[in-house]
N, C-alpha and C positions, 0 to 999 in steps of 0.2 A: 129355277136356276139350275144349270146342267152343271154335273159332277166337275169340270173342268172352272167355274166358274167360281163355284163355292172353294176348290183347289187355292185358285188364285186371290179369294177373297180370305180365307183362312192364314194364307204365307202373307198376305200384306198387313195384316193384325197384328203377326207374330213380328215384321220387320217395324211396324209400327210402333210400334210397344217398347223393343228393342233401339229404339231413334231416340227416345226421352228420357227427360230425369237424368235419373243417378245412372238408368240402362246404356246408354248411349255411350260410355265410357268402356263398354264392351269393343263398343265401333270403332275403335283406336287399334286393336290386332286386325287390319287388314278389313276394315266392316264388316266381322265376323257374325254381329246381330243380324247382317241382310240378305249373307251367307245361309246364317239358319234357317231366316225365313225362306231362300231358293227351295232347300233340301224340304221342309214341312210341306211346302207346293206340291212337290214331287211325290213326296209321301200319302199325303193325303188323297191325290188324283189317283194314285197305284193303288190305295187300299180302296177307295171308291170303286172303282171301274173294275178292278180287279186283275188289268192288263200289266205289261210291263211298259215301260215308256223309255225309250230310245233318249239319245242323248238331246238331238235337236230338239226333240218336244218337250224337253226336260229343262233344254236351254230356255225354251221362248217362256213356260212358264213361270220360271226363276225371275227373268228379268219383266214379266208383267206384273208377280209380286212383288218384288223392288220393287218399281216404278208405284205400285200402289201404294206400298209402304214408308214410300217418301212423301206422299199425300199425306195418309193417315198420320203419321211423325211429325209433320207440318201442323198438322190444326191437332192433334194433341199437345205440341208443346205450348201452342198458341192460350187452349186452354187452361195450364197449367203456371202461365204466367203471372198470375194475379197472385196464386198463391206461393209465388217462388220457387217451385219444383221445375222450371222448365228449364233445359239445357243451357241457355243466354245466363238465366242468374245463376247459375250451381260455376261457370267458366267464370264470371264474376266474382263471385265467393272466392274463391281460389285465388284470382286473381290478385283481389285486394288484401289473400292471407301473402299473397308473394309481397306487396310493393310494400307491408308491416317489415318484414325482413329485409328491405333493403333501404334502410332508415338512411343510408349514408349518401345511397345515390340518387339524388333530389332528381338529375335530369328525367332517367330512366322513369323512375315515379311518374313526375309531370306527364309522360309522354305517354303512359301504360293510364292514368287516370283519363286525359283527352283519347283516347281510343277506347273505353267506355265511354264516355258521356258519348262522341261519336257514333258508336256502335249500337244506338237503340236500333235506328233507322225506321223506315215507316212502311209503308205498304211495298215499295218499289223495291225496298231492300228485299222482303219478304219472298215477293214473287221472283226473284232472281236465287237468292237460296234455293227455293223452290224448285226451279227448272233446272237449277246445277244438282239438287239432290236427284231429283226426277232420273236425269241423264246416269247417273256416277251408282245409286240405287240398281238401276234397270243393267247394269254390267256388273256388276257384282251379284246382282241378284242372279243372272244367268250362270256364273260362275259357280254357284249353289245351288242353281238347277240343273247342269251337268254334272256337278258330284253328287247330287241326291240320282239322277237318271243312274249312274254305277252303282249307286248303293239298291234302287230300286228297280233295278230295269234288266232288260232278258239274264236270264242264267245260261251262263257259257256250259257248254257240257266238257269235263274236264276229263276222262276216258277217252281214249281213242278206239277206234275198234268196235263201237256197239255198231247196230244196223239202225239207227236214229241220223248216227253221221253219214250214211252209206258208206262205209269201206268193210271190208272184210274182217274178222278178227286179227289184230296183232301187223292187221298195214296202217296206223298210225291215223287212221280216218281216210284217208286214198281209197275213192271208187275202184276196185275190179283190179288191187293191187296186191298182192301177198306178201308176207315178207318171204325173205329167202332163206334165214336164218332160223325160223320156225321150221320144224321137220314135222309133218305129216302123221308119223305116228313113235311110238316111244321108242320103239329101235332105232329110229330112222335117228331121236337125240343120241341114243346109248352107240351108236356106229360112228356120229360125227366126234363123239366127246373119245372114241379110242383112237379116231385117226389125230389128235392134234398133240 
């Protein structure tokens, strides 16, 4: 499995993981669990490879761990059904502590009880979940792998003036530019600083 592979199989574990249970309520600030997992992508490919990775590579990886990680999310909640941990009954739970509190309003109730029994669905529901997570995962996931590419990706040199940027001392990083306001040698500041 090449460095880039294990990258993207690592950030869809974490987005994974981050999709169920009690986790998945993280995914409510903006899918921020899918988010993290763009950035561990990023991270993990940068400290493997040991390069830096630019934003687009940083993009496409984010959004293939999304997209993974709406898989993995998918058949972990699935397996977590039985015992009630998966995201369906915890929205459930909740739900049924809402409609105890709203003792008064039978309609609402009725119509919040038929929208569970409704809402098991079966396979078809499944695989549509699925390819909307797949889709909405893999754009957020990107979005998290262009902020992990700034957090991990080339260092800006923040000096002007080295011989790295090719400019001169004190021309701002400009090839073969001088400044004019630098004087040459210390009289040359100690003459300008008595004429002003």
């Amino acid at each position: 499995m090449t460095p880039r592979q294990q990258s993207i199989l690592i950030g869809a574990v974490v987005t994974g993981v981050l999709s169920t249970s009690y986790f998945n309520f993280i995914n409510t600030l903006c899918c921020l669990g899918v988010i993290i997992g763009g950035v561990v992508a990023v991270q993990q490919f940068s400290s493997r490879t040991g390069a830096a990775v630019e934003a687009g590579d940083g993009a496409v990886l984010g959004a293939l761990a999304g997209a993974g990680g709406a898989v993995i999310g998918s058949v972990l909640d699935r397996m977590l059904r039985p015992i009630g941990l998966d995201s369906q009954s915890i929205s459930q739970g909740m739900m049924e502590g809402m409609m105890k509190g709203m003792e008064g309003q039978q309609d609402m109730a009725q119509m919040m009880e038929q929208m569970q029994q409704d809402g098991g669905g079966g396979a078809m529901m499944f695989l549509f979940g699925l390819a909307l997570n797949v889709v909405l995962y893999g754009i957020f996931g990107a979005i998290g792998g262009a902020i992990g590419s700034s957090l991990f990706g080339p260092e800006e040199s923040g000096g002007g003036g080295t011989a790295s940027t090719g400019g001169t001392p004190g021309s701002g990083g400009r090839p073969g530019r001088a400044d004019p306001q630098a004087g040459s040698s210390p009289e040359g500041v100690s003459n300008r600083e008595g004429s002003v």
